[in-house]
C-alpha positions as CSV (number, residue, x, y, z in Angstrom):
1,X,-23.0,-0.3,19.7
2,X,-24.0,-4.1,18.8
3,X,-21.6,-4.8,15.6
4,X,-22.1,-8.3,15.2
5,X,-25.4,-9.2,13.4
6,X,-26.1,-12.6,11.5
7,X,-27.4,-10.0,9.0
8,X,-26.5,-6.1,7.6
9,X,-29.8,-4.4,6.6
10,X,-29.9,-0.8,5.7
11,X,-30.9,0.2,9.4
12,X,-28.3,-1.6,10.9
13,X,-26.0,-0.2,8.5
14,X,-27.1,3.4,9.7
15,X,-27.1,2.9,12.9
16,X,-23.3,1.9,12.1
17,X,-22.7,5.4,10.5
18,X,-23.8,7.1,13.3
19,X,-21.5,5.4,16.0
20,X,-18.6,5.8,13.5
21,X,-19.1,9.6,13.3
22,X,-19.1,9.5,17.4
23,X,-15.2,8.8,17.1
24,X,-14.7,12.0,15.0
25,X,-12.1,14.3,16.0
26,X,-11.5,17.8,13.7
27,X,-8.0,17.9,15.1
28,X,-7.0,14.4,13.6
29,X,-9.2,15.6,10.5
30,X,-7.2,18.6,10.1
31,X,-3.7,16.3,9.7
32,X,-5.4,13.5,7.4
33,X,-6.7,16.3,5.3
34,X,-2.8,17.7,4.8
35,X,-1.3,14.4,4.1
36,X,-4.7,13.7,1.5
37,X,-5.5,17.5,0.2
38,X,-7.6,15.7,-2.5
39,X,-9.8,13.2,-0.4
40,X,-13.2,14.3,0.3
41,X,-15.5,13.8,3.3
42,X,-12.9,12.4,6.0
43,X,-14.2,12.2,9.1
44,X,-10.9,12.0,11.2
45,X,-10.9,8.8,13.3
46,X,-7.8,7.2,14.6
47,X,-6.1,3.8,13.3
48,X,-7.1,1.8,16.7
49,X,-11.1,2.7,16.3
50,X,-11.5,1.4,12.9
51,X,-9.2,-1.4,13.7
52,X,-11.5,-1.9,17.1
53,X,-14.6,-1.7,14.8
54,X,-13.4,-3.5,11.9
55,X,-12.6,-6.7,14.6
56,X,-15.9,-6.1,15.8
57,X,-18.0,-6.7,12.4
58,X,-15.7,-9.7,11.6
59,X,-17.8,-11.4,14.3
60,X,-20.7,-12.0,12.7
61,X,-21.5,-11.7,8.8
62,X,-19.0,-10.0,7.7
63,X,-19.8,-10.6,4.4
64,X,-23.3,-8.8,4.2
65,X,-21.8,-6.0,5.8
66,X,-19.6,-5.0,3.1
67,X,-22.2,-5.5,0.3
68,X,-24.1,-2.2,2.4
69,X,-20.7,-0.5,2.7
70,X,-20.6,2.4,0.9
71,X,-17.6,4.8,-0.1
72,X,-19.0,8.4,1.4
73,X,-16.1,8.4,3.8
74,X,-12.9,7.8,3.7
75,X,-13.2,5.6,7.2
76,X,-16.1,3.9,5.7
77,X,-13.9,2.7,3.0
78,X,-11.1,2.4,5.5
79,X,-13.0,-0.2,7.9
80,X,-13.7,-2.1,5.1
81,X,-9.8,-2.7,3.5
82,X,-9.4,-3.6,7.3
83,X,-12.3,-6.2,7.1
84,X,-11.3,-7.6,3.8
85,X,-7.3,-7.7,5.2
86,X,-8.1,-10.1,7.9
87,X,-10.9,-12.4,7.1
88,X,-10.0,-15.7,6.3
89,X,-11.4,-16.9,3.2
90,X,-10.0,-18.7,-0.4
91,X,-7.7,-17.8,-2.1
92,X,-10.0,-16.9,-5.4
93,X,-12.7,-15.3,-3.3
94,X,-9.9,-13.0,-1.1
95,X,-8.2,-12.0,-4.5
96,X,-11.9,-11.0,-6.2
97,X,-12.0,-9.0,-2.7
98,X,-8.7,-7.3,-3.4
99,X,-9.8,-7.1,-7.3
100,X,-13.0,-4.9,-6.3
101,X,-11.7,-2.3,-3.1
102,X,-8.4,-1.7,-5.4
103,X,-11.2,0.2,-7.5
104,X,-12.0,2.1,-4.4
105,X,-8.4,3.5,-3.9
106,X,-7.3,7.4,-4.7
107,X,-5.0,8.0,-2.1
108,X,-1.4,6.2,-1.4
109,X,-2.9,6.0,2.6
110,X,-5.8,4.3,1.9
111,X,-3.7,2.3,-0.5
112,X,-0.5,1.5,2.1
113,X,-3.0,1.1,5.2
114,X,-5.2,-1.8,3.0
115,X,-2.1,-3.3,1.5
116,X,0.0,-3.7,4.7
117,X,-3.2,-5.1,6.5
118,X,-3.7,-8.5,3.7
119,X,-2.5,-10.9,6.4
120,X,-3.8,-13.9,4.7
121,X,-1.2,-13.4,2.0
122,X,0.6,-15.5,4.2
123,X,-2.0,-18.2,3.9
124,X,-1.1,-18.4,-0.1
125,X,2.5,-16.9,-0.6
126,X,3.4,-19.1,-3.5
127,X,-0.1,-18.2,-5.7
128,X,0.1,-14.7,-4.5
129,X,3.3,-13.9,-6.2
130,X,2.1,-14.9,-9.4
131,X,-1.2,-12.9,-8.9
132,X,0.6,-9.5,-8.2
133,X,1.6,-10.1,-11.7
134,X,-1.7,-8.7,-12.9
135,X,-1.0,-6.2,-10.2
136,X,1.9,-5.0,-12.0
137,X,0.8,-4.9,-15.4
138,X,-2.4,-3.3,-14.4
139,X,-3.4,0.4,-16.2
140,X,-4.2,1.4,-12.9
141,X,-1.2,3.4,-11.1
142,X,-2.5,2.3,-7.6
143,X,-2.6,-0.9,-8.4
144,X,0.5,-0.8,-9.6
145,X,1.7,0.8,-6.2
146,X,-0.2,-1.6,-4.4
147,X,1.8,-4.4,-6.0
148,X,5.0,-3.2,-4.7
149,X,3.4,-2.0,-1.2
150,X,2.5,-5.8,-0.9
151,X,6.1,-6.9,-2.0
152,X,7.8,-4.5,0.5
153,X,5.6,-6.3,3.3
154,X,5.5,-9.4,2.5
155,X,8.3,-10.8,0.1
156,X,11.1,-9.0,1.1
157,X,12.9,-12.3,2.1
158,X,15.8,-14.8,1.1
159,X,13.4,-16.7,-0.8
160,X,12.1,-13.7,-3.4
161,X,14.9,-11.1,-3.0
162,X,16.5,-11.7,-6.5
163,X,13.3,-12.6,-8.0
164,X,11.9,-9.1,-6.7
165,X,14.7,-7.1,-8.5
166,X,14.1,-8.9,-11.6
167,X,10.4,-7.6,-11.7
168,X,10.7,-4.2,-10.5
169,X,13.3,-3.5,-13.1
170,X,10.4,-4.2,-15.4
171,X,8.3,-1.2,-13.7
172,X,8.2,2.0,-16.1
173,X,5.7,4.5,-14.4
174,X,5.2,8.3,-14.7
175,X,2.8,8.0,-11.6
176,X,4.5,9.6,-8.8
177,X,3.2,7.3,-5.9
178,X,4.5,4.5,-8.1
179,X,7.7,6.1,-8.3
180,X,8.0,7.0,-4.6
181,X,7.1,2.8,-4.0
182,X,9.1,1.5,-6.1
183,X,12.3,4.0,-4.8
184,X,10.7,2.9,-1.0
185,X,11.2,-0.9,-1.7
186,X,14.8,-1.0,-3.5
187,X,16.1,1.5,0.0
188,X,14.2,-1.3,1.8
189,X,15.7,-4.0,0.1
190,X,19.1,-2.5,0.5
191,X,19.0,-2.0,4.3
192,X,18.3,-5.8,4.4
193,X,20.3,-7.0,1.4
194,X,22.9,-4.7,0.6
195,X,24.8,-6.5,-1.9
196,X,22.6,-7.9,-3.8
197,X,20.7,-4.3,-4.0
198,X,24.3,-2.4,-4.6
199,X,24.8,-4.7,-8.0
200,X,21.5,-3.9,-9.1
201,X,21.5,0.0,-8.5
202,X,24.8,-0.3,-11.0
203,X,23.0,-2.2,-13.3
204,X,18.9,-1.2,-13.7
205,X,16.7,0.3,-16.0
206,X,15.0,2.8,-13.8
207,X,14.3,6.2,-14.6
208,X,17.0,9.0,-13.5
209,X,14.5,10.7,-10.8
210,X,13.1,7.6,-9.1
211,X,17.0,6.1,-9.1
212,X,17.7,9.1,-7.3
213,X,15.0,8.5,-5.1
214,X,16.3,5.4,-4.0
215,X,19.4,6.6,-3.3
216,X,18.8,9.7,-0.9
217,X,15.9,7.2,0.6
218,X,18.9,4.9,1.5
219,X,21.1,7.7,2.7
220,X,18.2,8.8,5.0
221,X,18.3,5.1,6.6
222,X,19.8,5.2,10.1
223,X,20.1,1.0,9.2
224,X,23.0,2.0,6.6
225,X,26.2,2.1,8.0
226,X,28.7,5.0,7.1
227,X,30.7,2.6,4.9
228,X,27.6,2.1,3.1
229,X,26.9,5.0,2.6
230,X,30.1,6.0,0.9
231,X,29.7,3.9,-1.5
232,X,26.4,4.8,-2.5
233,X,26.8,8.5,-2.7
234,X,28.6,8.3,-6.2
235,X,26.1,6.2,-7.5
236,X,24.0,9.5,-8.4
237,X,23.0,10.1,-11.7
238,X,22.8,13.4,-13.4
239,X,19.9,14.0,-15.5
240,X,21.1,15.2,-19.0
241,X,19.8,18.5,-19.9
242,X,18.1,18.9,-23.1
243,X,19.5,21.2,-26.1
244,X,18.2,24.4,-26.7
245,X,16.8,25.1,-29.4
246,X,18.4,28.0,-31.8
């Protein structure tokens, strides 16, 4: 099918939903549905379709396409975090792009697959950082994962390493995909900074489960060395059991 128009209309758009359903498979849908048990209506079409599809519609106007997309399915939604990741726009009108599909996100694959595709991040590293600072103070718990998702892909360097540690220890969230991030970046920043990581894991201000987290995550690492490891394992904490009550 012809994906590059100068203009979406609703019959294009259609047209569109029929060809994406052609790439169904129930086999795939079967294995999305057990990693997201509470996302409805997923067709079950592979990464390199939507990513084939998503280059596709990028060649024409792009734009009017995603003012038709709608959220029925989760590839639907998926094409366009994929669209939105690689177009190349400002940096106000890719950030009101981010602003509006982070509404769209209830899953942490949906969330992962968007925020690891936001290659023009790299086009405005500097005012990015300081705009994941609404991320992380934002009521929503995805975008709150999304924050650190983002960080993990594309900050984990020599230049934001001990500025990164500073703000997550500022990241107090019940949520578990937060939790499971935030312990998913510090192992991350450990295989790649070690000691920097290993003095803050001795000094922090995260919660007892998610530091604990962090720890088996970096014992899981086949990047940690034995040595490491050994000095990480009597790092655990031991969550302090509450009285009972007489």
């Amino acid at each position: 099918m012809n994906l590059i128009y100068d203009i979406w209309t609703n019959i294009e758009y259609k047209e569109y939903l029929k060809y994406l359903k052609t790439f169904a498979d129930k086999d795939y849908r079967d294995f999305q549905i057990s990693l997201m048990p509470n996302v409805k209506n997923i067709l079950g079409i592979k990464m390199p379709a939507l990513r084939k599809i998503s280059n596709e519609v990028l060649k024409g106007n792009w734009r009017s396409f995603l003012e038709l997309c709608s959220s029925t399915y989760y590839e639907e939604i998926t094409v366009k975090g994929l669209i939105i990741g690689m177009c190349n726009v400002s940096f106000l009108e890719y950030t009101h792009l981010i602003d509006n599909y982070s509404l769209l996100i209830n899953n942490w694959v949906t969330c992962d697959t968007f925020c690891t595709g936001l290659k023009s991040i790299n086009n405005y590293p500097i005012e990015f950082w300081i705009y994941i600072e609404s991320l992380f103070k934002s009521k929503n718990p995805w975008q709150v994962r999304m924050s650190l998702v983002i960080i993990q892909n594309f900050y984990l360097n020599d230049n934001y390493i001990n500025q990164i540690l500073l703000k997550i220890d500022n990241v107090h969230h019940e949520f578990y995909y937060v939790k499971m991030a935030l312990a998913w970046l510090i192992s991350s920043a450990y295989i790649k900074y070690p000691g920097i990581t290993y003095g803050y894991l001795t000094n922090n201000t995260l919660d007892v489960w998610t530091y604990n987290k962090t720890l088996e995550k970096i014992l899981e690492s086949r990047d940690v060395t034995n040595e490491q490891k050994l000095m990480i394992i009597p790092l655990k904490k031991v969550k302090k059991k509450r009285p009972q009550s007489k």
